[in-house]
VEXMI-468519 format. One record per residue: residue in three letters; y negated, x, z negated of N, C-alpha, C in turn. Coordinates in nm, 4 decimals. Each point is the difference from the previous one (the first is absolute). Layout:
resn; nyy; nxx; nzz; cayy; caxx; cazz; cyy; cxx; czz
ALA; Y; X; Z; Y; X; Z; Y; X; Z;
...
This chain:
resn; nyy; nxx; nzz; cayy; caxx; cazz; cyy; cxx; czz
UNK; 5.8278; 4.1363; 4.5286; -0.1259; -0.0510; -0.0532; -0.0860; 0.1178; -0.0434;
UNK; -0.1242; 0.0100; 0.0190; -0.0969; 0.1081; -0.0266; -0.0993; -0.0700; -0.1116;
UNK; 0.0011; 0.1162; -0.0447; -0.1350; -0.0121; -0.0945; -0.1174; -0.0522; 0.0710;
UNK; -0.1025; -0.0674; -0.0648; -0.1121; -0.0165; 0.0117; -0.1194; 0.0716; -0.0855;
UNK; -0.1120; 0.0308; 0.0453; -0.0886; 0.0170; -0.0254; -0.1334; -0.0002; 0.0125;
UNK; -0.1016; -0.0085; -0.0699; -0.1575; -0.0682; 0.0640; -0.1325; 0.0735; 0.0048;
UNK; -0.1364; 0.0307; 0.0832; -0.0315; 0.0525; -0.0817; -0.1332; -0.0713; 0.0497;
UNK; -0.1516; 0.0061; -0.0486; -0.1081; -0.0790; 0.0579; -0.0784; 0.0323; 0.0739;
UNK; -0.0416; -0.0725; 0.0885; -0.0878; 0.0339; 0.1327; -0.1340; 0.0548; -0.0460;
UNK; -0.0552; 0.1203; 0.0275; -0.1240; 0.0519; -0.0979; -0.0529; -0.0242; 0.1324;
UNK; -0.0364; -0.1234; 0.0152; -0.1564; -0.0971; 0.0236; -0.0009; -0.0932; -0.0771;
UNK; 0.1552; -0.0823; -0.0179; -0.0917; -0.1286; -0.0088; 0.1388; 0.0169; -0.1215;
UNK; 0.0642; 0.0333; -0.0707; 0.1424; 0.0126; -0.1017; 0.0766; -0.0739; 0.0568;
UNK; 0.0342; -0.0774; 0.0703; 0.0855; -0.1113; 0.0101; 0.1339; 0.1350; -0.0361;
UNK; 0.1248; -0.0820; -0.0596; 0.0694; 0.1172; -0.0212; 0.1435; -0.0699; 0.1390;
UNK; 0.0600; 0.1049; 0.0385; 0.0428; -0.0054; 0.1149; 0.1367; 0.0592; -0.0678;
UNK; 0.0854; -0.0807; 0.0012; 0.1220; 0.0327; 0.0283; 0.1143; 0.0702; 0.0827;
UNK; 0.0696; 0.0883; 0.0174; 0.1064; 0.0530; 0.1237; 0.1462; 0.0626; -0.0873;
UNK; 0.0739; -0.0224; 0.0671; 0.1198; 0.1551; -0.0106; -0.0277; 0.1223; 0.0217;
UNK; 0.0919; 0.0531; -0.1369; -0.0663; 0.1607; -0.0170; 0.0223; 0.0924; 0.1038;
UNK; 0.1288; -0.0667; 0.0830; 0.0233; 0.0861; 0.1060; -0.0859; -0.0098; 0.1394;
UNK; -0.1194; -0.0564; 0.0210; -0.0707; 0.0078; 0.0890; -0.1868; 0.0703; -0.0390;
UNK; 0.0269; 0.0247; -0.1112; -0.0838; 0.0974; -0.1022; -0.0627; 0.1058; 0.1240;
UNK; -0.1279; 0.0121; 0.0450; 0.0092; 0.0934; 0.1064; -0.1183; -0.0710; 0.1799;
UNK; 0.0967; -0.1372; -0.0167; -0.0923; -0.0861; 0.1005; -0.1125; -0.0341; -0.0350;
UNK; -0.0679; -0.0600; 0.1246; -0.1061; -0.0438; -0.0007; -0.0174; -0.1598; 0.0311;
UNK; -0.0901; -0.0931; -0.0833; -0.0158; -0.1106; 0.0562; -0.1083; -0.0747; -0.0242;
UNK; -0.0433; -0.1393; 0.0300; -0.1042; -0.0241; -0.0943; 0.0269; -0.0624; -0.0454;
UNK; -0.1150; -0.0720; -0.1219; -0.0384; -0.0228; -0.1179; 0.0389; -0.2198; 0.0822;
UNK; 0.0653; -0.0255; -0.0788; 0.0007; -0.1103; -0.0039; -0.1314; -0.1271; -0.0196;
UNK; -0.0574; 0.0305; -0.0741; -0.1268; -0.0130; -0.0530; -0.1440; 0.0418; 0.0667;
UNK; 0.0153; 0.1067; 0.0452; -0.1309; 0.0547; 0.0204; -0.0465; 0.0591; 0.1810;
UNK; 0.1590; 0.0428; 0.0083; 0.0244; 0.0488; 0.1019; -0.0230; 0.1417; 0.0028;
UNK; -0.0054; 0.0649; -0.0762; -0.0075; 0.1269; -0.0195; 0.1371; 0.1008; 0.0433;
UNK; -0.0201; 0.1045; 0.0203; 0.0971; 0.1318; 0.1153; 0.0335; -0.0004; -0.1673;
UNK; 0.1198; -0.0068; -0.0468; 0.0412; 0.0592; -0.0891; 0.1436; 0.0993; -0.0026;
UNK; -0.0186; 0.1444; -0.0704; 0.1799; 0.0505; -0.0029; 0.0980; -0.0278; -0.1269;
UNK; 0.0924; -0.0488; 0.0254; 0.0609; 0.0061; -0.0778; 0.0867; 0.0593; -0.1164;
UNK; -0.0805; 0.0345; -0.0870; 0.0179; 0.0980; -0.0676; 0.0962; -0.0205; -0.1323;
UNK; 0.0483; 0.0696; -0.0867; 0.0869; -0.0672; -0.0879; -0.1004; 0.0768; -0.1214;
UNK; -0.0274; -0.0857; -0.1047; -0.0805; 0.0202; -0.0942; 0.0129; 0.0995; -0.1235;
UNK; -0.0955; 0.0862; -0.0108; -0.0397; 0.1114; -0.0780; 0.1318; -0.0286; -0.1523;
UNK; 0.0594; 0.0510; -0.0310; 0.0646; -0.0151; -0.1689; -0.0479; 0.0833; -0.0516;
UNK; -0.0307; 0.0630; -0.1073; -0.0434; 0.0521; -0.1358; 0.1184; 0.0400; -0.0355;
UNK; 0.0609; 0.1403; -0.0293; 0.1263; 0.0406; -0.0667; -0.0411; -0.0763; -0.1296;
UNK; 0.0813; -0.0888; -0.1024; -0.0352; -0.0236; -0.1272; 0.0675; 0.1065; -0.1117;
UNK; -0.1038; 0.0183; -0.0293; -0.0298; 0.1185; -0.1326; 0.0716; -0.1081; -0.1078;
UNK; 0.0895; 0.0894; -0.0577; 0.0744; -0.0477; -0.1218; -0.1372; 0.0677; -0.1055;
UNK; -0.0267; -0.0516; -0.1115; -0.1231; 0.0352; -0.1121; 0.1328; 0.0715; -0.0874;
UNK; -0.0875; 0.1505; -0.0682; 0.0662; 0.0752; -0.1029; 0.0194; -0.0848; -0.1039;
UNK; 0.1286; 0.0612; -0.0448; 0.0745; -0.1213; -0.0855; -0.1441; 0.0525; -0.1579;
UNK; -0.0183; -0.0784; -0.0716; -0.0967; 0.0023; -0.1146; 0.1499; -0.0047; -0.1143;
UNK; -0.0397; 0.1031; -0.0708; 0.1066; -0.0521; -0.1492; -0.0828; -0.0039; -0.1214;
UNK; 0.0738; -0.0454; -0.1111; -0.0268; -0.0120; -0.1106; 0.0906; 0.0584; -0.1412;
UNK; -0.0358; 0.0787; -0.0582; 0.0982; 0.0622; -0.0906; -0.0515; -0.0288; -0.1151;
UNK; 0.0765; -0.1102; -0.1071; -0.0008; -0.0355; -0.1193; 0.0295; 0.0453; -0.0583;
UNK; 0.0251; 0.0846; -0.1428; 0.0612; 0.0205; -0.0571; 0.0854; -0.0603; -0.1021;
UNK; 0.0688; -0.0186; -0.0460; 0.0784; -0.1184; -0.0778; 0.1267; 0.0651; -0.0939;
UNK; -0.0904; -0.0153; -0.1536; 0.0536; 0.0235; -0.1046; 0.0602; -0.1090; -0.1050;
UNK; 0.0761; -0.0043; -0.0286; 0.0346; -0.1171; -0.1075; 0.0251; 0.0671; -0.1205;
UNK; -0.0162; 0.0012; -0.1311; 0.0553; 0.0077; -0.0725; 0.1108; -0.0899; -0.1280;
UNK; 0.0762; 0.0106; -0.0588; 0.0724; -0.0726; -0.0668; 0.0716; 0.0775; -0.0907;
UNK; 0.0243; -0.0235; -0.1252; 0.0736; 0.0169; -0.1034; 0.1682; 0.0063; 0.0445;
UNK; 0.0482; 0.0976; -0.0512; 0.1798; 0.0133; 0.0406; 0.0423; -0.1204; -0.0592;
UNK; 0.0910; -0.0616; 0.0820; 0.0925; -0.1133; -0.0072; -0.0522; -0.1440; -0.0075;
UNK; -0.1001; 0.0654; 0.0574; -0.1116; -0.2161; -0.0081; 0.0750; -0.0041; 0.0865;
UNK; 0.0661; -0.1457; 0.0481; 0.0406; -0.0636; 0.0518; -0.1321; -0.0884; 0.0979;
UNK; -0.1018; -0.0531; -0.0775; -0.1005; -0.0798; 0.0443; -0.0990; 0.1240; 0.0553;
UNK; 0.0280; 0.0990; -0.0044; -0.1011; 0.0992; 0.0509; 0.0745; 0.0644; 0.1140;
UNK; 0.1121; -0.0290; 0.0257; 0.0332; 0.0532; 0.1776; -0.0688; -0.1698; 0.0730;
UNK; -0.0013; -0.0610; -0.0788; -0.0584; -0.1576; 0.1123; -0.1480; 0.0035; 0.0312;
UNK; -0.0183; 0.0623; -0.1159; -0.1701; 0.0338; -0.0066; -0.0555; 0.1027; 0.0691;
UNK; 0.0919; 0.0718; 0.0311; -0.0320; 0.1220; 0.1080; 0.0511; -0.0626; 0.1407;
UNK; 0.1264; -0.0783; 0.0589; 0.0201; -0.0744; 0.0811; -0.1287; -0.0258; 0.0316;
UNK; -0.0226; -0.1131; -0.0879; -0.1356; -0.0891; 0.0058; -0.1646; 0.0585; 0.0965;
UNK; 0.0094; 0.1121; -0.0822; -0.0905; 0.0639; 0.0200; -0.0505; 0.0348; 0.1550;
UNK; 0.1759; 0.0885; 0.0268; -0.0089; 0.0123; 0.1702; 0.0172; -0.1261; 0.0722;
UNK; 0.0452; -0.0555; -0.0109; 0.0094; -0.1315; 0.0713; -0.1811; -0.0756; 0.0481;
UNK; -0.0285; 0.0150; -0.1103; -0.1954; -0.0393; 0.0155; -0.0184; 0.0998; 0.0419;
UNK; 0.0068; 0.0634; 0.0302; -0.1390; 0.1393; 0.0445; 0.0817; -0.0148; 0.1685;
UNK; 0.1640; -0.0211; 0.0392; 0.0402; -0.0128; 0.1225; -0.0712; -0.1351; 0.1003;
UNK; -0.0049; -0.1113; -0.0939; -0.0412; -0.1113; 0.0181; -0.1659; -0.0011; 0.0089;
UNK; -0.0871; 0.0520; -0.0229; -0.1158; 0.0178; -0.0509; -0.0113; 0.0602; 0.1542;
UNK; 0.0750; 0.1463; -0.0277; -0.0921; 0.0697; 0.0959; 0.0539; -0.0825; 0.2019;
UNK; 0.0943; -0.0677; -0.0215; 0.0664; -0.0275; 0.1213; -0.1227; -0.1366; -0.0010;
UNK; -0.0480; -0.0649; -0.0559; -0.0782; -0.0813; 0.0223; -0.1586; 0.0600; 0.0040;
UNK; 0.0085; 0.0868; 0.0244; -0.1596; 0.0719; 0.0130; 0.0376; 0.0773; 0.0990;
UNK; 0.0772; -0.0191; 0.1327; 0.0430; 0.0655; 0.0983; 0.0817; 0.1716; -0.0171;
UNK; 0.0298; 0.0173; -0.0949; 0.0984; 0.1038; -0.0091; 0.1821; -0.0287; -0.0074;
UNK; 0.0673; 0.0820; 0.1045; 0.1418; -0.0465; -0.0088; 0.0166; 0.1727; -0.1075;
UNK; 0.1301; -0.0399; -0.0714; 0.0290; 0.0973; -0.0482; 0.1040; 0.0664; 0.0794;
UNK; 0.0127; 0.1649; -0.0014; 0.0983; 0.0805; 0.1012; 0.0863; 0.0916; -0.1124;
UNK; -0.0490; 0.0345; -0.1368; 0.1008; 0.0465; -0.0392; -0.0297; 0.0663; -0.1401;
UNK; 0.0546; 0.0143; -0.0735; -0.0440; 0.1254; -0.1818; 0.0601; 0.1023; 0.0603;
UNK; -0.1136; 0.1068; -0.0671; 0.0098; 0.0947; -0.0121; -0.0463; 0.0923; -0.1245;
UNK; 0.1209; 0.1046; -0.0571; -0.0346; 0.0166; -0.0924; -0.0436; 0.1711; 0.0274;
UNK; -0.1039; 0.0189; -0.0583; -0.0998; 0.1393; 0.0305; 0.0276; 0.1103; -0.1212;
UNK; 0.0088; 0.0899; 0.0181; 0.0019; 0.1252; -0.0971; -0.1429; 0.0393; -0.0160;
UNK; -0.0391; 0.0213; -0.0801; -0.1109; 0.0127; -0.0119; -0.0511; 0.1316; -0.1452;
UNK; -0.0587; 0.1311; 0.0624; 0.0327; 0.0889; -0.1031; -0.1345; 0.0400; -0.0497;
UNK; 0.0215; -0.0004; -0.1135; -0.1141; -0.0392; -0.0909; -0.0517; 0.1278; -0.0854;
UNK; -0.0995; 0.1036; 0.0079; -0.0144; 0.1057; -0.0625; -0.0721; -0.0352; -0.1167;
UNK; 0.0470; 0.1147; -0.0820; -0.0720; -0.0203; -0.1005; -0.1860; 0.0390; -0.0397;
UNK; -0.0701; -0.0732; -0.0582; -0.1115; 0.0385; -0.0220; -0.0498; 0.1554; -0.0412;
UNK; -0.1585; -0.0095; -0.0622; 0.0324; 0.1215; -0.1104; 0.0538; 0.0246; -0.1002;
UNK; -0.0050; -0.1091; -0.0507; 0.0956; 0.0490; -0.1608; 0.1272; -0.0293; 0.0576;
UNK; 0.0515; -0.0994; 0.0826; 0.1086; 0.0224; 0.0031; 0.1118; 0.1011; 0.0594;
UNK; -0.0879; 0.0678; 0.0304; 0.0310; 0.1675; 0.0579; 0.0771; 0.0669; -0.0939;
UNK; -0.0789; -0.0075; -0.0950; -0.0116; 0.1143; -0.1254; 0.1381; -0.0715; -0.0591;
UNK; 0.0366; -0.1171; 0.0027; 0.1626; -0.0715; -0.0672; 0.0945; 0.0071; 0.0702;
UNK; -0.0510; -0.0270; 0.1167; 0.1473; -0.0376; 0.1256; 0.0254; 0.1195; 0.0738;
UNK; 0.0986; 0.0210; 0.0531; 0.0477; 0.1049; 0.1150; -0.0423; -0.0384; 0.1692;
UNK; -0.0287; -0.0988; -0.0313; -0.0498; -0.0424; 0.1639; -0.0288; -0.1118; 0.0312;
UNK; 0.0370; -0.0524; 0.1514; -0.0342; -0.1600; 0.0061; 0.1014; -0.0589; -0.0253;
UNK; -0.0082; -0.1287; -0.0273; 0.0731; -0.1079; -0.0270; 0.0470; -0.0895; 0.1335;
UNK; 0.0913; -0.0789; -0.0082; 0.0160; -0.0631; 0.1355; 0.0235; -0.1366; -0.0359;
UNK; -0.0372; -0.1207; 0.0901; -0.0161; -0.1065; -0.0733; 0.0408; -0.1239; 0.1251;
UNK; 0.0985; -0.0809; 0.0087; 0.0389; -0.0833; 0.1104; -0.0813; -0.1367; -0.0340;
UNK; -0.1003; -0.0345; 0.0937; -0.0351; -0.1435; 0.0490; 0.0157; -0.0807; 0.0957;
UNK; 0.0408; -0.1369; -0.0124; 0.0322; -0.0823; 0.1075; -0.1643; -0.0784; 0.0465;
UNK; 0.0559; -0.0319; 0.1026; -0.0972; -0.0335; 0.1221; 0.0662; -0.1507; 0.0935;
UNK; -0.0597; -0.0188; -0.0127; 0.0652; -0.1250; 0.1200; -0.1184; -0.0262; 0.1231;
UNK; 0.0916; 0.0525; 0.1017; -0.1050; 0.0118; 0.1574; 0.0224; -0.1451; 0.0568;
UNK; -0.1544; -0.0368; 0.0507; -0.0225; -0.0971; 0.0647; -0.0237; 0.0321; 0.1433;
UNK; 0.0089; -0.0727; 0.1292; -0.0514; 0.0285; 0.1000; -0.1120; -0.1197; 0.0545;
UNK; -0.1182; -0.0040; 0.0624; -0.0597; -0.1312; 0.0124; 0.0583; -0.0539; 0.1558;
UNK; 0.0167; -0.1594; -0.0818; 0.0319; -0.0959; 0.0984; -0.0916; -0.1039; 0.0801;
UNK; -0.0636; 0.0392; -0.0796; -0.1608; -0.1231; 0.0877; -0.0244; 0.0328; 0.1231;
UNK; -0.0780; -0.1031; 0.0123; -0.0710; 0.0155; 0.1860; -0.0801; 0.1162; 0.0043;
């Protein structure tokens, strides 16, 4: 069994059906009567679109040993996962960033140098059309 494929008579469109393996002949137009070749139709490589991300940052804070404040930080990510997955973002992963922090002017004159400071991030990738 062979593939089929179609493509339209540029006089009159009627679209004309054949097997791909005779791609090449000549015949006419059912319709019109037109010399047509049989050609197998133009494709478009499809372009995948650059992935778009989104980088949140996402801090919680809580008091040592709350119990109701690891739920509240749960909580927290859970809405912002839910939130952003319903505004076409899937989430792909946390990441936590080093991030080194110099000191100002005065704080020159106190400190020995920069400071270094870890923040989390939670990467989105977009899922929409």
């Amino acid at each position: 069994m062979s593939d089929n494929t179609s493509i339209g008579c540029p006089k009159c469109g009627n679209v004309i059906e054949f097997p791909v393996n005779i791609a090449g002949h000549v015949t006419n137009c059912p319709s019109c009567n037109e010399s047509i070749q049989l050609q197998l139709p133009q494709t478009a490589p499809k372009l995948e679109p650059e992935p778009q991300y989104w980088v949140k940052p996402f801090m919680s804070v809580m008091e040592e040993s709350d119990a109701a404040g690891v739920k509240r930080v749960g909580k927290q990510l859970q809405d912002l996962l839910n939130n952003a997955s319903a505004d076409g973002w899937e989430y792909v992963r946390k990441e936590t960033l080093t991030i080194q922090v110099n000191p100002g002017c005065l704080g020159s004159l106190f400190t020995s140098g920069p400071t270094y400071a870890n923040y989390e991030y939670i990467v989105f990738k977009w899922k929409g059309e």
